[in-house]
N, C-alpha and C positions, 0 to 999 in steps of 0.2 A: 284640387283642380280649379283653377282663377277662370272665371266664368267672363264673360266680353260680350255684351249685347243680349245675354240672356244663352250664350253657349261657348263650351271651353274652343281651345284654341287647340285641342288635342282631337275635337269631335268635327271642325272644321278640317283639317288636315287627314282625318279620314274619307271625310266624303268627297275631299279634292283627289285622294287617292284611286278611290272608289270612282269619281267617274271619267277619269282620265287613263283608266286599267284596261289593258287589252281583254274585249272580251270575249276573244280567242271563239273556239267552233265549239258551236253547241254541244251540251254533254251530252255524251252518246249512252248515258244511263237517264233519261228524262223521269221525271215523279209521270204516273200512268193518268193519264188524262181520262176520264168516264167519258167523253167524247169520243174516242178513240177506239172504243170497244165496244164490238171488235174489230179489228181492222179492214179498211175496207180490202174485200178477196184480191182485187186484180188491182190498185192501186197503190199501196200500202208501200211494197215493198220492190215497185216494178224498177225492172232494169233491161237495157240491149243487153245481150250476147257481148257487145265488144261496143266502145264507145264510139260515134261516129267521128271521123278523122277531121272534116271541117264539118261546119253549121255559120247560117247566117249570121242567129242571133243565140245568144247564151242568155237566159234567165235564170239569174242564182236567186232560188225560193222558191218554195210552192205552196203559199200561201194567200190571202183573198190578193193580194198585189198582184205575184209572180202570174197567178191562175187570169186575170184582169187584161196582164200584158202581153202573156202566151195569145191569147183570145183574139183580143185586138191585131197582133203582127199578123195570124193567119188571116183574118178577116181582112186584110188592109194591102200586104204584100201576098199576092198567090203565088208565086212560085218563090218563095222562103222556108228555108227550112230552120226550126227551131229547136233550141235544146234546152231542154227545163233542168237543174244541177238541184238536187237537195240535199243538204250531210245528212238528213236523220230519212223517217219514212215519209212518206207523201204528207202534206198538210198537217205536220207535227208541231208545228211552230204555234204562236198565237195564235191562230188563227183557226187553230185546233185543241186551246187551253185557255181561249176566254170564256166570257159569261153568256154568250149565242144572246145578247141583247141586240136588235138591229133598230137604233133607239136615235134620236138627234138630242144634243141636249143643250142646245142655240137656246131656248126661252132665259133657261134661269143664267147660262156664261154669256149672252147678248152684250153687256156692260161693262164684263171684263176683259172680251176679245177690245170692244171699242177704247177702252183703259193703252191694253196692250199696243193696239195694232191699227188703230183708227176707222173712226166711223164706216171711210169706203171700204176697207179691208175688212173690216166687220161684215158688213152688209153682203158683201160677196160669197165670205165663207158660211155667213148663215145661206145665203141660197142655196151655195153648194153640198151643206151637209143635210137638207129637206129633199133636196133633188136625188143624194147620192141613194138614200134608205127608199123612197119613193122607184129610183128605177132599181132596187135589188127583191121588194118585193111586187114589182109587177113581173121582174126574171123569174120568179121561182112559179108565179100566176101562170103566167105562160109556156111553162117548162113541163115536161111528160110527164103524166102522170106518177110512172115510178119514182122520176125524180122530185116531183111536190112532196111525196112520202115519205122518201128518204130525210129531205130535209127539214122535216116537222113544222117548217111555218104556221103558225101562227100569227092573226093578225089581233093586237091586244092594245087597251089601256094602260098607259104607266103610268101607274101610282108612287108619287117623291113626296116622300115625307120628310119633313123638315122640324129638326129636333133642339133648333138655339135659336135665340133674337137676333143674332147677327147675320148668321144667313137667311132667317126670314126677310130681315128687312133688306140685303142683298136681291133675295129672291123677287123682292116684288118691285124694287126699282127696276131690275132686269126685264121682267118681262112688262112693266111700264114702256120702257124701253125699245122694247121689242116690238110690242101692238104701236108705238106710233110709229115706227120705219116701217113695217109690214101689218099698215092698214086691214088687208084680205085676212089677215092670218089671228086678227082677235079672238075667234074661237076657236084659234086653234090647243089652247091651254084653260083648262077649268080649275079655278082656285078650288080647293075643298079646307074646310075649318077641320082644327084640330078633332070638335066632337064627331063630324060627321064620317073623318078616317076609322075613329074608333066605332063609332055605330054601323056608319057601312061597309066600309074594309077591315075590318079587325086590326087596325093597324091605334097603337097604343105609345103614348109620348110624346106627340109630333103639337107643336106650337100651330102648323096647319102645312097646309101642301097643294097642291096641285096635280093633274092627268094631264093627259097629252097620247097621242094618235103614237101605238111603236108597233114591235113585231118582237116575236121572237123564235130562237128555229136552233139547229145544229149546225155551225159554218162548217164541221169535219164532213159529213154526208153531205153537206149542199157542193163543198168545191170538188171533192172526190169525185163527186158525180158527175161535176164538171170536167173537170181533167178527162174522167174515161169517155166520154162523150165526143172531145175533143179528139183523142187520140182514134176512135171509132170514125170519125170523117177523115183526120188526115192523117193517115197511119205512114203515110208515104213522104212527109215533113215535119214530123213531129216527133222526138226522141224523150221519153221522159224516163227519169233516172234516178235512182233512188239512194241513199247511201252512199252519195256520192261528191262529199265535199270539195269545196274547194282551197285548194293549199294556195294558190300564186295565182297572179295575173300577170302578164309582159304583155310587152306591144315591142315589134317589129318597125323600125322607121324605115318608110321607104328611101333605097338608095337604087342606083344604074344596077347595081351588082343583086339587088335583089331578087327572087325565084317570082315566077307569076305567079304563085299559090302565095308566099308571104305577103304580095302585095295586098290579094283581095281578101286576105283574112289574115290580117296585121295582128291580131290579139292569140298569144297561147295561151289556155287557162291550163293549170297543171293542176291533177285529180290523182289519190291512189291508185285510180285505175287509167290511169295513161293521160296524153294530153289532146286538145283540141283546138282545134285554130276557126277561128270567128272573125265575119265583119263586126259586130257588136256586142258588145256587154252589157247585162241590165242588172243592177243590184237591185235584189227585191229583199233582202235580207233584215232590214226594221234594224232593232236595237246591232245586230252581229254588222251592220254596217262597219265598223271600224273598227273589224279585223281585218278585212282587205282593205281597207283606207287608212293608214293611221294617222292621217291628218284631219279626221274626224273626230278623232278621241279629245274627249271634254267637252264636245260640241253635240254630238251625238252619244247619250249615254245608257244603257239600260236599266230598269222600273220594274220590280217583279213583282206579279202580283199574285195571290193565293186562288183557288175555287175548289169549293166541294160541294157534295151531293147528301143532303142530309134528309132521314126519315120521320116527320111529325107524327106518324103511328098513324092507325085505320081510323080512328074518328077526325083528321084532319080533313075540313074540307080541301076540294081539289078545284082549284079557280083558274089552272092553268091554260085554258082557251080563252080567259076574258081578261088575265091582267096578267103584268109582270112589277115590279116594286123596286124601290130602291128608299134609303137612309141617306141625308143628308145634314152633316155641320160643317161647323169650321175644320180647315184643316189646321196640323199645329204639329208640332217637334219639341219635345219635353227635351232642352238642351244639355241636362245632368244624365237621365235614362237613354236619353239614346230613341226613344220611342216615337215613332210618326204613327200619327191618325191620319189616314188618307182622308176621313169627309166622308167619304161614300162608301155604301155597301149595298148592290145592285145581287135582284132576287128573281127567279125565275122559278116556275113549276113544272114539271114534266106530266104532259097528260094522262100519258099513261100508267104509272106505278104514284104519282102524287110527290114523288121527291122533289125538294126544294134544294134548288141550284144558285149556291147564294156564294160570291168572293168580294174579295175583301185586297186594300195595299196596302195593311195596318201590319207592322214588324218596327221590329229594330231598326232602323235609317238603314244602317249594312247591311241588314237582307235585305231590303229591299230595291237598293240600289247595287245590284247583281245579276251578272249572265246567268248564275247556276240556279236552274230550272230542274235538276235532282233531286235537291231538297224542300222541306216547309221549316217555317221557323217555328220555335215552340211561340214566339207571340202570336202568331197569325193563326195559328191551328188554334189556343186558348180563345183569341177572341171571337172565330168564327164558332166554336163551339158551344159559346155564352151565350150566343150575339141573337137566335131566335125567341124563343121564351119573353128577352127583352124588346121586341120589335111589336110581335104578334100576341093579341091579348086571347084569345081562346088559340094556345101553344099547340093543345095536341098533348103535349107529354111537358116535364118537367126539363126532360134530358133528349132532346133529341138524339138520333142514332146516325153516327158519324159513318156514310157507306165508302165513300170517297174521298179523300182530299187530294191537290197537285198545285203546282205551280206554273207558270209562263211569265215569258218576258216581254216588255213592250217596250217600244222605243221613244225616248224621247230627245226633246234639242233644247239648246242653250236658249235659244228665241221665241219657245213655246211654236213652233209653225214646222209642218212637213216639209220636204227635200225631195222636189220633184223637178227632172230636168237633163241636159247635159252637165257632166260634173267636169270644171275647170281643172286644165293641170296642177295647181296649186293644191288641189286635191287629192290627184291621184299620179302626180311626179310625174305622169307618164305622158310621153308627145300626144298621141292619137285623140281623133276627135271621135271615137264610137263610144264611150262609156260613159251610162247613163245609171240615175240613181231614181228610185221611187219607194218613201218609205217617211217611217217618223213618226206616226203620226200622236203622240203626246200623249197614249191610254184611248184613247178615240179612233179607231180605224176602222168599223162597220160600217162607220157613217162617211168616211174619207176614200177607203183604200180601192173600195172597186172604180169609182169612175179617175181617181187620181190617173189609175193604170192605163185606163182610156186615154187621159190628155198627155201621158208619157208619150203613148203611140203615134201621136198624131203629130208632137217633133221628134218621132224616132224618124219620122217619113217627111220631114220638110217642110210640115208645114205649121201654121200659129199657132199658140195653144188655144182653146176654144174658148169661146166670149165668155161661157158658165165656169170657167174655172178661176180660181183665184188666183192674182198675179204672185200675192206675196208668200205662194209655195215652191217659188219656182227660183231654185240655186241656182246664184251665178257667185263669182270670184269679189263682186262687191259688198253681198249680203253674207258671206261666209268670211269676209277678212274685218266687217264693220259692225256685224249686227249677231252675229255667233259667237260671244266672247266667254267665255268661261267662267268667269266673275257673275254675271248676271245665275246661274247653279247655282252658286255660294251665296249669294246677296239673298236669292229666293229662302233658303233653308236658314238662312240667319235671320230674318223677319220671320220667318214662323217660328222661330226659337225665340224671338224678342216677346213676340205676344202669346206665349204659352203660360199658362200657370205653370211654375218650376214643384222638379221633387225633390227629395232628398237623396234618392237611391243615385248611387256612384253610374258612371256609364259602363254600358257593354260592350267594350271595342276589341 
């Protein structure tokens, strides 16, 4: 196998396979999310009687996006009526099989967004990913009591540890970086030395690291709680639906001969359980975006990543009110094995039982560059199951006790930036001007996806998107035919296959 840049031409051709593959509607056999469980009573699995025949607005997802946009239309248009579409159960998606970190992590990528995306474009999306965590947990502060409960928030310390000289020394140009754009915000990041992680955080191998102000909580109980909440004030325009993919989209073009009802609801979305006609479409659907688009695929691709619930035994202390944790190096693709190190491996505590809630995007490049959300890989399951003992210097046990493991998908784009806006015919072949997209957001969406849904709303209704949002998430037909290229996928994963240490082990393809 003739190796090219540090990866075959056989591993390259997979992965252009892999993210240019339809990835079709969620498996309706999901890995079982410990978020999940147990299902929320009256949301989980809700559904009408018979689907409504028209609806304003159709939101396909019910996830922190779809739940974000649902919110917004009713608050914005009062006499609209909305229909939320999900293939699987309520909040099943990512958004119910991430790491419930509600974290910004702007200090230490400050320099690479700037790399990427430019100073001003930098500078913006860091506001808006400080702004987006800041107003989700003053939502949860001021939200009913049952609902604070439900959704465990936590306001905590996150402690990044940092395990190589090259991201340290990344790490602290960045947030050099960072404190001089955002003078106010110098304390908002405390370096910690490697001895003082091990002396005060039990945290063992880190060259040194830094905290920072995060949160952490359960996004399944917090949107659930939302949705039912919702559905409780506006039972009378608000349809939420469960189980209820979506197969097709059409649009109706207005002609003389057309019926008054296809005028004002141009859109039929066709469902196993019958079809509906809409002034508007809203994709909240993240990575499953380009199954009803296929002119997304290689542009928009999915990212799967692993999490479980694992048990450090009764003498583990329980830190879980004061901190959450994360592992950080380089990332890299061993271009013979086939193997990606994601860099990151982000840790949470549960307060109550003491389990440690830690995942991981480390697999074989093909699992992890996958819709299918049914399975784990055997790499991701081995190395989350090593991966404590090697972190935390008083373990707990030698072998932690594996309660949980699952999967979820997150979506990512060719350009590294979210997909918020009206989506161009070039997109979506279709004449009509109602169909919009919010979503993407590259492994990062606690800190994106709730107020994204917000600035969705606000051109769903006409008007600008708002000064706090960032311009450069926002699709149109020139950023999607110029700066969405599919090469820029393969160039990234061929550079981290250049600078990996190579193995000798054949690949897994």
């Amino acid at each position: 196998m003739a190796l090219t840049e540090g990866i075959s031409q056989e591993v390259v051709d997979a992965i252009y396979k892999a993210i240019t593959h339809d990835p079709k509607l969620p498996s309706a056999n999901p890995t079982v999310s410990a978020w999940q469980l147990p299902p929320h009573p009256t949301i989980a699995n809700i559904q009408s009687s018979t689907l409504p025949q028209t609806t304003d607005y159709i939101v396909i997802g019910s996830g922190i996006t779809g739940c974000s946009v649902t919110q917004g239309i009713l608050d914005m248009d009062h006499h609209a009526h909305v229909t939320v579409l999900e293939a699987r159960t309520f909040v099943s998606g990512a958004t119910g099989r991430n790491g419930g970190q509600l974290v910004s992590p702007v200090g230490r990528t400050f320099m690479e967004m700037v790399e990427r995306h430019g100073k001003e474009n930098a500078i913006q999306m860091t506001q808006f990913s400080l702004m987006n965590v800041q107003q989700l947990r003053e939502m949860v502060r001021n939200a009913d009591p049952q609902l604070q409960t439900e959704s465990e928030m936590r306001d905590v310390r996150k402690i990044m540890a940092v395990t190589d000289k090259e991201s340290w020394q990344k790490a602290e140009t960045s947030l050099d970086a960072f404190c001089e754009a955002f003078p106010d915000k110098k304390a908002y990041h405390r370096v910690v030395s490697g001895y003082n992680l091990l002396k005060k955080h039990n945290v063992k191998g880190a060259i040194g690291g830094f905290d920072h102000e995060a949160a952490a909580l359960s996004p399944y109980r917090l949107f659930t709680g939302i949705f039912q909440r919702l559905l409780e004030v506006h039972a009378d325009r608000l349809s939420l639906e469960a189980n209820t993919p979506v197969i097709a989209i059409n649009h109706e073009e207005s002609a003389e001969h057309s019926s008054e009802i296809s005028k004002a609801y141009p859109y039929i979305v066709t469902t196993p359980r019958g079809r509906i006609r809409a002034r508007h479409v809203v994709h909240c659907t993240n990575a499953f975006a380009a199954h009803l688009l296929p002119a997304l695929r290689g542009h928009v691709y999915p990212f799967r990543g692993t999490m479980s619930v694992q048990s450090m035994g009764a003498h583990f202390e329980n830190k879980g009110d004061s901190f959450s944790w994360s592992s950080i190096e380089q990332t890299s693709l061993d271009g013979v094995s086939s193997l990606y190190r994601s860099g990151l491996m982000y840790l949470q505590q549960h307060t109550r039982t003491g389990h440690i809630w830690v995942g991981t995007e480390t697999a074989n490049i093909l699992d992890v560059l996958t819709a299918d959300d049914s399975k784990v890989s055997s790499d991701a399951r081995q190395y989350l199951q090593t991966f404590l003992p090697t972190y935390f210097e008083q373990a707990g046990v030698s072998q932690p006790e594996l309660k949980e493991i699952w999967t979820g998908i997150q979506g990512h784009t060719s350009d590294c930036l979210p997909l918020v806006g009206l989506l161009p015919e070039c997109l979506t072949a279709r004449k009509g001007t109602g169909e919009w997209i919010c979503g993407a957001y590259n492994g990062y969406g606690m800190d994106k996806a709730w107020l994204s849904g917000k600035a969705l709303v606000e051109l769903i209704m006409g008007k600008e998107a708002p000064t706090w949002f960032p311009r450069c998430f926002l699709i149109n037909e020139a950023r999607f035919l110029h700066q969405m290229d599919t090469k820029h996928i393969l160039e990234k994963f061929k550079q981290l296959a250049q600078n990996a240490p190579q193995t000798t082990a054949k690949a897994s393809l």
